[in-house]
C-alpha positions in Angstrom: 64.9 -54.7 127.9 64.0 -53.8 124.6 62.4 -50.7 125.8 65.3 -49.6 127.4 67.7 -50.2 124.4 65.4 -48.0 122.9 65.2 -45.1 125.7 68.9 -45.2 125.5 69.0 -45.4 121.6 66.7 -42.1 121.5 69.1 -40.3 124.1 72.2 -41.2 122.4 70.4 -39.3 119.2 69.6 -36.3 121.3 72.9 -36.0 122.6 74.5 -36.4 119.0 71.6 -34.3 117.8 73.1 -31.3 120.7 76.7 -31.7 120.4 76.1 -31.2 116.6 74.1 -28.3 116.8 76.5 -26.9 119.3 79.3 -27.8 116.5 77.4 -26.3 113.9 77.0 -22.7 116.2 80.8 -22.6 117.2 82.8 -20.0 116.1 85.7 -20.7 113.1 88.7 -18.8 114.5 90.3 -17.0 111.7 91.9 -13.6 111.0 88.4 -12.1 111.0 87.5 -13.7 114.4 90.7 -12.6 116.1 90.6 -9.2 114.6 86.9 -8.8 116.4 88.6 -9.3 119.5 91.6 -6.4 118.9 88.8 -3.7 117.3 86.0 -4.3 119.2 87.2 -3.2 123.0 83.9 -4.5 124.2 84.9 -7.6 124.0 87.0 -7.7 126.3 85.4 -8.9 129.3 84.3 -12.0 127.6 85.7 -15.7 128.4 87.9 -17.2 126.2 87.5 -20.8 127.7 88.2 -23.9 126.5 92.0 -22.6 125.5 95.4 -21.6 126.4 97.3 -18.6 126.0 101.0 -19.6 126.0 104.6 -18.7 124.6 107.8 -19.8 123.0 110.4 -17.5 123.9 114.2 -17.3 123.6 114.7 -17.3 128.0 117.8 -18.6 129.7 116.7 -22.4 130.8 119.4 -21.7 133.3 118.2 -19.1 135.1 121.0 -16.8 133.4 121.1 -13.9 131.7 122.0 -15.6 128.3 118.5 -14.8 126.9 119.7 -14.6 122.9 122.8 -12.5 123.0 124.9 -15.7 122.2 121.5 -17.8 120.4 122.0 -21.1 122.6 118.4 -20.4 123.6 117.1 -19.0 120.2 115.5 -22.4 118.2 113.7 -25.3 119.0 115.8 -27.4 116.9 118.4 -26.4 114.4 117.8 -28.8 111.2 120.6 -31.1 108.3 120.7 -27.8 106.9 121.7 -25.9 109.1 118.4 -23.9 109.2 116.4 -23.2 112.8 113.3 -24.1 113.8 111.9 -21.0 116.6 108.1 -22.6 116.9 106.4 -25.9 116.1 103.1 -26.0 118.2 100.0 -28.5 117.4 96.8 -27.2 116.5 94.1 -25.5 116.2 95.5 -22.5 117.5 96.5 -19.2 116.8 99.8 -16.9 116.5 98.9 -13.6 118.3 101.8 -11.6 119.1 105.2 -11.3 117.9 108.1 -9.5 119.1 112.2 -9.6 118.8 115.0 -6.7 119.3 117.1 -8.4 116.9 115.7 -9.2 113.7 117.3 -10.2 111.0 117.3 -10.1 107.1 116.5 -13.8 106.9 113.8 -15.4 105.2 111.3 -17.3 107.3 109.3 -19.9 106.1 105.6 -20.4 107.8 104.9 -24.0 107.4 100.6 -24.4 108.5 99.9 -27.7 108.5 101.2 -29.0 105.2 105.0 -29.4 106.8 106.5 -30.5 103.4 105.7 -26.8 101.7 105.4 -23.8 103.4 102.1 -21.8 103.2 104.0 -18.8 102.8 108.0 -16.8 103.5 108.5 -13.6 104.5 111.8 -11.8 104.8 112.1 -11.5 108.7 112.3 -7.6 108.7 109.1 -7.5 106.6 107.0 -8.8 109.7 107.6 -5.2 110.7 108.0 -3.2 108.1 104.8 -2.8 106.5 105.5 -3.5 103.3 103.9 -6.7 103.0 100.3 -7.0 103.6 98.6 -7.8 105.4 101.6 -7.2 107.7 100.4 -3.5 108.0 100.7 -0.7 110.8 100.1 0.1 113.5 99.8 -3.4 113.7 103.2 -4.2 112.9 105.9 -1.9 113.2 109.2 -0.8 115.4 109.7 1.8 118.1 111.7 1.7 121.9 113.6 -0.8 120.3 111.5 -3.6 119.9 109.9 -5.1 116.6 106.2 -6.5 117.1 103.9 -8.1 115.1 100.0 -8.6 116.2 98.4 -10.0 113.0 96.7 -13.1 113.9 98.0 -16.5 111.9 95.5 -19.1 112.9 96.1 -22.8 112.0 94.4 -25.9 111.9 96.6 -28.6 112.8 100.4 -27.8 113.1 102.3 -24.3 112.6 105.9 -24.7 112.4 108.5 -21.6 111.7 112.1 -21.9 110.4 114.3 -19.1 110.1 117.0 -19.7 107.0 119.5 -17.9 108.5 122.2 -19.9 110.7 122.0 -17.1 113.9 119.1 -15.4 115.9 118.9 -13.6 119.0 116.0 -12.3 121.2 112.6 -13.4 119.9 109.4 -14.4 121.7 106.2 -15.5 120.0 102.9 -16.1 121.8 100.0 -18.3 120.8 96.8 -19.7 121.8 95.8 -23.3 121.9 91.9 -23.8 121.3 90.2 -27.3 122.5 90.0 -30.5 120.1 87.2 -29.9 118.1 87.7 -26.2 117.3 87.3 -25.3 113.6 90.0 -23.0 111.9 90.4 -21.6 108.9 94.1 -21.7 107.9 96.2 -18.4 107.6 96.6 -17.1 103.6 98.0 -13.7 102.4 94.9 -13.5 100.5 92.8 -12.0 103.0 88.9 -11.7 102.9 87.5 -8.0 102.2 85.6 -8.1 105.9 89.5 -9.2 106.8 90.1 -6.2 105.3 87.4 -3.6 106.9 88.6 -4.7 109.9 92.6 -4.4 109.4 91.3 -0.4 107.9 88.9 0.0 110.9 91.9 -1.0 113.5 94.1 1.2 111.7 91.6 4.3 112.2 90.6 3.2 116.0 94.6 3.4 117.0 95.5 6.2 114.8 93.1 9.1 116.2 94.8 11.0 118.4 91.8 11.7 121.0 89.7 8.8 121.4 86.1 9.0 122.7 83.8 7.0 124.2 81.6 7.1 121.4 84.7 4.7 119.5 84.1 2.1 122.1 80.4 1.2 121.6 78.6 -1.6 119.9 75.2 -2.6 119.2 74.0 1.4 119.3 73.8 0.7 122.7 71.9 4.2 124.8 74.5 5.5 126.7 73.7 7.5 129.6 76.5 9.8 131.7 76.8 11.1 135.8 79.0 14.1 136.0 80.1 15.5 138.9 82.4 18.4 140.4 84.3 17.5 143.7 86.6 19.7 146.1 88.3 17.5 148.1 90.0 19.2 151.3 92.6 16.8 152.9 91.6 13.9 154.2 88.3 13.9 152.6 86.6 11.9 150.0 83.9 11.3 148.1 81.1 9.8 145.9 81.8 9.8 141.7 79.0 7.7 141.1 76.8 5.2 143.0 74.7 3.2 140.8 72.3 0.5 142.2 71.3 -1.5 139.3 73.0 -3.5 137.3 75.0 -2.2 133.7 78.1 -1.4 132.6 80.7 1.2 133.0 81.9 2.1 129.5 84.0 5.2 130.4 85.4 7.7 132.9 86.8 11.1 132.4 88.1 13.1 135.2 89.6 16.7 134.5 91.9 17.9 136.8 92.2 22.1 137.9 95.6 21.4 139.6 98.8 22.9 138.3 101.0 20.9 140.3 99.8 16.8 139.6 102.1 15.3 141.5 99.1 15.7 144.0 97.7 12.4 142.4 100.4 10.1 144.0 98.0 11.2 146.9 94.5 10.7 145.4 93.0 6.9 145.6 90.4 5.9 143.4 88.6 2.9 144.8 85.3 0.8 143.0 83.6 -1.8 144.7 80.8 -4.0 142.3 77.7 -5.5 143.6 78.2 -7.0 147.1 81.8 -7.4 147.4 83.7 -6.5 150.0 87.3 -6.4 148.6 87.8 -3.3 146.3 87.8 -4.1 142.2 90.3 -1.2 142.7 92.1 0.8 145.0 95.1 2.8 143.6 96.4 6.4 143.4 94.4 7.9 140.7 98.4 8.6 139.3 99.5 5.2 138.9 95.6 4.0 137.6 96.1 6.5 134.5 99.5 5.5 133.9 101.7 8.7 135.8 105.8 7.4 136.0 106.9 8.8 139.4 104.2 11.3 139.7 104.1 13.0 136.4 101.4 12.4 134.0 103.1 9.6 131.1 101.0 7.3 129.4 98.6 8.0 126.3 97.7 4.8 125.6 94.3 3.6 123.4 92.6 2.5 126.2 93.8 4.4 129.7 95.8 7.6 130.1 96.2 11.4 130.6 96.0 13.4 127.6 94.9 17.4 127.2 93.9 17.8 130.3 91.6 14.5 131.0 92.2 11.0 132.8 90.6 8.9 130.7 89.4 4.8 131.0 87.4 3.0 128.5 87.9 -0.3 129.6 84.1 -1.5 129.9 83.3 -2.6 133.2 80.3 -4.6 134.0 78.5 -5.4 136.7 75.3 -7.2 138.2 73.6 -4.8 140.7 75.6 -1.9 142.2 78.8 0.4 141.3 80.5 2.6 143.6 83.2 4.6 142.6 85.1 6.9 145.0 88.1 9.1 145.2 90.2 9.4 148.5 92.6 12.8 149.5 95.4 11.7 151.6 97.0 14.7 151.6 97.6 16.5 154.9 97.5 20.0 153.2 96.2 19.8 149.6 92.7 20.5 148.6 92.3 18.7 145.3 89.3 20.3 142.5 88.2 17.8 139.8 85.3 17.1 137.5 84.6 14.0 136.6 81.7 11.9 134.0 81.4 8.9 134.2 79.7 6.8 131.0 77.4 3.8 131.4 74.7 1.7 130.1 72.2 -0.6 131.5 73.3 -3.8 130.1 74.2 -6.1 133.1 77.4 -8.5 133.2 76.2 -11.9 131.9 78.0 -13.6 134.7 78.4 -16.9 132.4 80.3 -15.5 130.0 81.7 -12.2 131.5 84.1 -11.2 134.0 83.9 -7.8 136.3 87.1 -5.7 136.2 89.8 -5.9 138.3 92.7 -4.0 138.8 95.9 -5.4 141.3 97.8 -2.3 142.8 101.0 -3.6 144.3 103.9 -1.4 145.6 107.1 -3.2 146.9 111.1 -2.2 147.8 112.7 -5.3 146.8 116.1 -5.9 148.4 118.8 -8.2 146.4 118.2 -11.8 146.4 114.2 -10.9 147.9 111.6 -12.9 145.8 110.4 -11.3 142.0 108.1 -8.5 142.3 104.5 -9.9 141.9 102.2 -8.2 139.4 99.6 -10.7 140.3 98.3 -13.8 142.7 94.6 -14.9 142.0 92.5 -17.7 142.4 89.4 -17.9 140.0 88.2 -17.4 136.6 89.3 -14.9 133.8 91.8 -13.1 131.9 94.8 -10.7 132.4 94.3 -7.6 130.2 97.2 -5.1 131.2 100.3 -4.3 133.3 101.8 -0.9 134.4 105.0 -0.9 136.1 107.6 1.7 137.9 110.6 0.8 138.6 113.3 2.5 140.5 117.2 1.3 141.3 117.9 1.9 145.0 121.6 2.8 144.0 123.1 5.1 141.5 124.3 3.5 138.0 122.3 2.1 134.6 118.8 0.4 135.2 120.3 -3.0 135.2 117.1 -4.4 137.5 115.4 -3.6 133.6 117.1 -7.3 132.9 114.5 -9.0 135.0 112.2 -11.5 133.1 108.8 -11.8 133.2 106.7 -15.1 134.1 103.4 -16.2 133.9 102.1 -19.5 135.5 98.1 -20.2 134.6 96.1 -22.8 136.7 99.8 -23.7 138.6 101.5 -24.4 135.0 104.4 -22.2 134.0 103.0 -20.8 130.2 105.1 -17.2 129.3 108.5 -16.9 130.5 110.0 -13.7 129.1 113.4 -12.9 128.0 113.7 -9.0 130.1 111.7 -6.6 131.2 112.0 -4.0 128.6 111.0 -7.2 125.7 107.8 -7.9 127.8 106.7 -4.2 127.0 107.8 -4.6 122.9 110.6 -3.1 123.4 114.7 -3.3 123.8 117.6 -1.8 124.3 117.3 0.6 127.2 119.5 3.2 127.3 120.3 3.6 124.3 119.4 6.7 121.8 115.9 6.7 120.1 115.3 3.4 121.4 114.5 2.7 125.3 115.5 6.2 126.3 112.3 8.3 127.3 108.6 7.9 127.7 106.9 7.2 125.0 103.4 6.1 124.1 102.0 4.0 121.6 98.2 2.2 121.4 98.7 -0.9 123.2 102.3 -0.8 124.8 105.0 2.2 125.5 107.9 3.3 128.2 106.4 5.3 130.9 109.6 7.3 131.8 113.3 6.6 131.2 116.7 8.5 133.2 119.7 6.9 133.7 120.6 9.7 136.3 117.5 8.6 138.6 118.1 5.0 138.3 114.3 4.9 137.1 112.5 3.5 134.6 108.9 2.0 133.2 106.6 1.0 131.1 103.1 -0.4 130.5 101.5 -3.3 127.8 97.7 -4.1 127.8 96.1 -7.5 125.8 93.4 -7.6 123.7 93.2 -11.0 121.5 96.3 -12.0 123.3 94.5 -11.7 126.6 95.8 -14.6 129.2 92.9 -16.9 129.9 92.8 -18.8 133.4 90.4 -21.4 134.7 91.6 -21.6 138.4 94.2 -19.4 139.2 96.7 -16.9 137.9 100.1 -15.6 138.6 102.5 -13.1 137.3 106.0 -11.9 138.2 108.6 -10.0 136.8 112.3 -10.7 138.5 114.6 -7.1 139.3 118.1 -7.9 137.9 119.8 -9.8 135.6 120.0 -13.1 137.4 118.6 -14.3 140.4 116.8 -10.3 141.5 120.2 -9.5 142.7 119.5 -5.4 142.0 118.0 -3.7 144.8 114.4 -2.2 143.5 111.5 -0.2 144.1 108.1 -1.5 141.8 105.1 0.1 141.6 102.7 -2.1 139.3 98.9 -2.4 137.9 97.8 -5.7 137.3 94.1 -5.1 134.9 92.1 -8.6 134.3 88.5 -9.6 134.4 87.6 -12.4 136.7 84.6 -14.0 138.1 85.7 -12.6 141.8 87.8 -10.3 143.4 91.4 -11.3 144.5 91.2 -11.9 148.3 94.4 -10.1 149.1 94.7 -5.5 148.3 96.9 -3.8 149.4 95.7 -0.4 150.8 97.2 3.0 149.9 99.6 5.3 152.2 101.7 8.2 152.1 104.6 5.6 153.0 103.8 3.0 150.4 102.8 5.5 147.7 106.1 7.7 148.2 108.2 8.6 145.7 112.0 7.1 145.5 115.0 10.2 145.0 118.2 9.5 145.3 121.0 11.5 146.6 123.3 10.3 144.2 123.1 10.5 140.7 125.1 9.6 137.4 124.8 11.8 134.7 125.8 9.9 131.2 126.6 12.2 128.3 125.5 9.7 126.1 121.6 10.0 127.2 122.3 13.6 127.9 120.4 16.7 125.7 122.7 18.7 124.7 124.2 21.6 122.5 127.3 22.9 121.0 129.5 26.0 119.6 132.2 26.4 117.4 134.9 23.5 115.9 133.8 20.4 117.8 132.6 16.8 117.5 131.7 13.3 119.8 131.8 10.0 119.2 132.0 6.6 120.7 128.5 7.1 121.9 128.1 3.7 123.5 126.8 4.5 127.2 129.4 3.2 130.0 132.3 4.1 127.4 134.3 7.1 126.9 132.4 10.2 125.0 135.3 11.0 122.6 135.3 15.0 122.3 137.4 16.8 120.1 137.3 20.7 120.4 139.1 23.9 119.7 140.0 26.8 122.3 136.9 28.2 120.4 134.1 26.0 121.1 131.7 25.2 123.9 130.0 21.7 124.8 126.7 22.3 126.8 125.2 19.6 129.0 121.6 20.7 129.9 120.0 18.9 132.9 116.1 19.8 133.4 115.5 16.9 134.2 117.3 17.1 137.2 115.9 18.2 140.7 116.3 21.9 141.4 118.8 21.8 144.3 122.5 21.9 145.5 125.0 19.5 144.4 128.9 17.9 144.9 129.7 17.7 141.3 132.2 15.1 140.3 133.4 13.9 136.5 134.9 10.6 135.7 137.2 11.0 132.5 140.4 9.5 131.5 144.0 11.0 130.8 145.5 10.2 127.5 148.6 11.5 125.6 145.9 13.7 122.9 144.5 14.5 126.0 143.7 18.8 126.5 142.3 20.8 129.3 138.6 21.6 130.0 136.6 23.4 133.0 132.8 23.5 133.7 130.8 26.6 133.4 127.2 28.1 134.1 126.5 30.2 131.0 128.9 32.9 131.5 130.1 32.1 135.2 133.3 29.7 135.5 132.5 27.0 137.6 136.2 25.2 138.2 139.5 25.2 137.7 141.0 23.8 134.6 141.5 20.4 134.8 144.1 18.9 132.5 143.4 15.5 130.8 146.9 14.9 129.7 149.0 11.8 130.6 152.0 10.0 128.6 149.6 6.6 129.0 145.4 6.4 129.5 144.6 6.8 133.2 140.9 6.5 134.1 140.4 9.5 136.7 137.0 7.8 138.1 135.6 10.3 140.8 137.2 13.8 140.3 135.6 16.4 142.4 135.0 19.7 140.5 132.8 21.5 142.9 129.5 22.8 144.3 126.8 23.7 141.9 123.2 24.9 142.2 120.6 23.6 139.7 117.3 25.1 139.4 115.0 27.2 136.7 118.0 30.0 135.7 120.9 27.2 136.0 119.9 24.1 134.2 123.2 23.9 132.3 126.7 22.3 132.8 128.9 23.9 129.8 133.0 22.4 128.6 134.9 25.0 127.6 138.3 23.7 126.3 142.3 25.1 126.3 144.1 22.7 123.5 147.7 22.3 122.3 148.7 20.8 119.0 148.3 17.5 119.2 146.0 18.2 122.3 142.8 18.3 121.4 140.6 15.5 123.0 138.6 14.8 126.2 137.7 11.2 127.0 134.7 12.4 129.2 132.9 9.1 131.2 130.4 10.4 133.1 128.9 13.2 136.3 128.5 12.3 139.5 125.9 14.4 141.4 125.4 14.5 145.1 123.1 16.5 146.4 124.5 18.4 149.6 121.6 18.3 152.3 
């Protein structure tokens, strides 16, 4: 008996003896740690176990559209003073990403773990502004109409946020929990000087304008390269590269010799790794580099077209075998690329490394049919990324662009978004200089934005912020402001790293891969480019509302339209009649297009669908142009919008 007390004494040491050695080798999150995981990209296919990627937002409990325009949803508690608490989470854990539409000139104070004094305040505009460091770009900053924030603010025990102000809107601020146990080191303005290197080193990595592969390697790893010339005729395809040991994939580069690339809707790109069966991916090369409707769009840090090249520098491991191929479903195109493809020999260390994954999905969604699904997967591992396309199936403002995002990990609801255009950084869609065109930026952007299509997208990849999942996964972003009650067509890519490939793909087709037009479009002067001549000027710039113009019999308002089909068109205007009201009539250049049409009336009369006449659009006639009689006293138009419908 005694020798067994002792046995289990001596094991009881040994397992103390472990667990403290394992303490002792455990990594302190701080601002250094999570900076690693933003700079150094091969990172990224690495568990992050043992914690939680969540998300206090400002969402509609109700399943409304009430997100934070009227603030019911916009604090966690609102204290004596009148003050609002918008996050008070128990630790350790870590603040990775913030983002709002609506800041404000508040002061918030960042209580971390000492709740009786805050460790530090921060006017709530100077999360973004750069002015305070270490709240630097490109970081921080505001573009498309969203303000975000990715400087990490670890704490130990409890990080609580109260906003001074009496009023917020739209915010969402996502976090990571770590397990009991986990050591942090507290968040301080003071940073460290590696804290430091790293913020300068970020700052260099997402300010080049033409990354390489080279930017993306650590540990002076030998980096070898397969390149490769392929002429595809239709209905062929072909070998990129077909390695059969194990490594990783560090980057690809494909050039393309077409000078029409909307032939990439029809060009797959499929990898298998090691033995499996289901295809890591297996998409139109167009949607894997980030196209919006078949035009090249995206430029981001990681994946993209830029200067002529497709490029991916994602790392992807494996454990014995990579294929990567590229499929010509077109009937009649013969497509000519060149392609290099950048490795190493270092395999996937399949305890604590993921392969990569990437979910095509392309769906019309009917209104009232389920969410669009970005994702559905059962394993282990981490989303990374999310390209989306979106299209309205009727003619009028993206309103399907209201839809919120949701993310339930191992069956638990964690991320519940406030709209679409928030869960890219952004806001405001469809309004000037904000959500109004494509635009790139490192880690997030709009893919393409026109009002006159219906269309829209964008795209937003994790790197610290990455969602962890121990059993299963699932993503879904609704189409509509309440209850997907806009008819939609999405087209998404889902990127993560996982221990196994989903079980469900769906496979390429000319009919799933096609390309939404509609016949009808809405032409608001608001998002409109245009140019003027002689005594004139607009206001009231507000889309959906009356363009105020005021003009002379001298001047001329032109309404260019290249973005806009080549084709023939019904062309109808929707203005209103008003007593200041004169008379205007649409030209090409020099060539009168109708008759005059007088906007005069004693009261305001909307005239909602006035037809003006037939017009053809194409390289020489890529104009609409106002010229204006007046009157004294007669010198306005209240011009709405244009109505095109293209005569078949």
């Amino acid at each position: 008996m005694n020798l067994l007390r002792k046995i289990l004494t001596l094991v009881s040491l040994l397992v103390s003896l472990a667990l403290q050695a394992q303490k002792g080798k455990q990594e302190t999150i701080s601002i250094e740690s999570e900076l690693k995981h933003i700079y150094n990209i091969s990172l990224l296919p690495s568990y992050r176990s043992n914690s939680i990627e969540a998300q206090v937002s400002t969402y509609d409990t109700t399943g409304g559209n009430n997100d934070g325009f009227e603030g019911v949803y916009s604090f966690v508690k609102r204290n004596p003073d009148s003050s609002l608490v918008i996050f008070d989470v128990k630790g350790p854990g870590v603040i990775n990403h913030i983002h709002t539409p609506t800041p404000t000139n508040d002061t918030l104070d960042f209580f971390i773990d000492d709740i009786s004094h805050p460790a530090f305040s921060i006017n709530y505009m100077d999360l973004f502004s750069g002015k305070i460091f270490p709240f630097i770009a490109p970081l921080c900053g505001s573009q498309l109409g969203g303000y975000y924030c990715y400087i990490p603010i670890p704490y130990q025990k409890e990080l609580k946020i109260v906003c001074r102000g009496k009023h917020l809107q739209f915010h969402d601020i996502q976090y990571r929990t770590f397990g009991q146990g986990t050591i942090v080191k507290n968040f301080s303005l003071n940073v460290s000087n590696e804290e430091k290197e790293l913020l300068s080193s970020i700052q260099k990595l997402w300010s080049n304008h033409e990354n390489k592969v080279a930017d993306f390697i650590s540990n002076n790893a030998e980096v070898l390269s397969v390149t490769k010339n392929i002429q595809l005729k239709p209905g062929q395809h072909d070998n990129l590269f077909d390695l059969k040991t194990g490594g990783r994939i560090i980057g690809i580069i494909i050039n393309e010799n077409e000078p029409e690339k909307k032939i990439f809707k029809q060009v797959d790109l499929k990898i298998n790794w090691d033995a499996e069966q289901t295809p890591a991916i297996y998409c139109p090369l167009a949607d894997f580099f980030g196209y919006a409707f078949g035009k090249p769009s995206m430029q981001s840090l990681l994946l993209g077209y830029k200067n002529g090249k497709h490029y991916c520098f994602f790392p992807m491991p494996f454990d014995k075998r990579a294929i990567i191929q590229l499929f010509n479903r077109s009937t009649d195109n013969e497509v000519s690329l060149h392609a290099r493809i950048y490795y190493t020999t270092k395999k996937r260390d399949a305890a604590t490394e993921g392969r990569f994954y990437a979910a095509w999905n392309a769906n019309t969604h009917e209104a009232g049919s389920p969410a669009h699904v970005f994702l559905d997967t059962k394993g282990k591992g981490h989303y990374v990324g999310s390209l989306l396309q979106a299209s309205g199936l009727y003619s009028g403002v993206t309103t399907f662009f209201e839809g919120d995002d949701s993310t339930s990990v191992d069956g638990r609801m964690v991320i519940h978004g406030t709209g679409s255009e928030d869960y890219f950084n952004s806001g405001w869609y469809a309004l000037l200089d904000r959500w109004d065109s494509r635009f790139s930026l490192p880690i997030h952007g709009a893919l393409d934005y026109s009002a006159a299509y219906s269309r829209t997208g964008g795209y937003r990849f994790y790197l610290d912020d990455k969602i962890s999942f121990s059993k299963s996964i699932f993503q879904s972003m609704e189409h509509g402001p309440e209850h997907n009650n806009v008819a939609a067509q999405y087209t998404s890519v889902a990127l993560f790293y996982a221990d196994k490939a989903p079980i469900n793909f769906l496979t390429p087709t000319n009919a799933n891969c096609s390309i939404f037009i509609p016949d009808t479009l809405l032409l608001f002067p608001q998002l409109m480019k245009f140019s003027s001549r002689g005594d004139i000027s607009m206001s009231n710039l507000w889309i959906g509302e009356d363009v105020v113009t005021k003009a002379s019999d001298e001047s001329t308002l032109a309404f260019f339209t290249d973005d806009i089909e080549p084709g023939t068109y019904k062309l109808f205007v929707s203005f209103s009649k008003v007593p200041e009201g004169c008379s205007f009539s649409l030209w090409h250049r020099q060539t009168q297009l109708s008759d005059w049409i007088d906007t005069y009336n004693s009261q305001k009369e909307e005239v909602k669908t006035q037809f003006v006449c037939i017009v053809g659009l194409d390289d020489n006639n890529h104009s609409l142009s106002l010229h204006f009689k007046t009157k004294e006293n007669r010198l306005t138009v209240l011009l709405n919008h244009f109505v095109l419908v293209k005569v078949k």
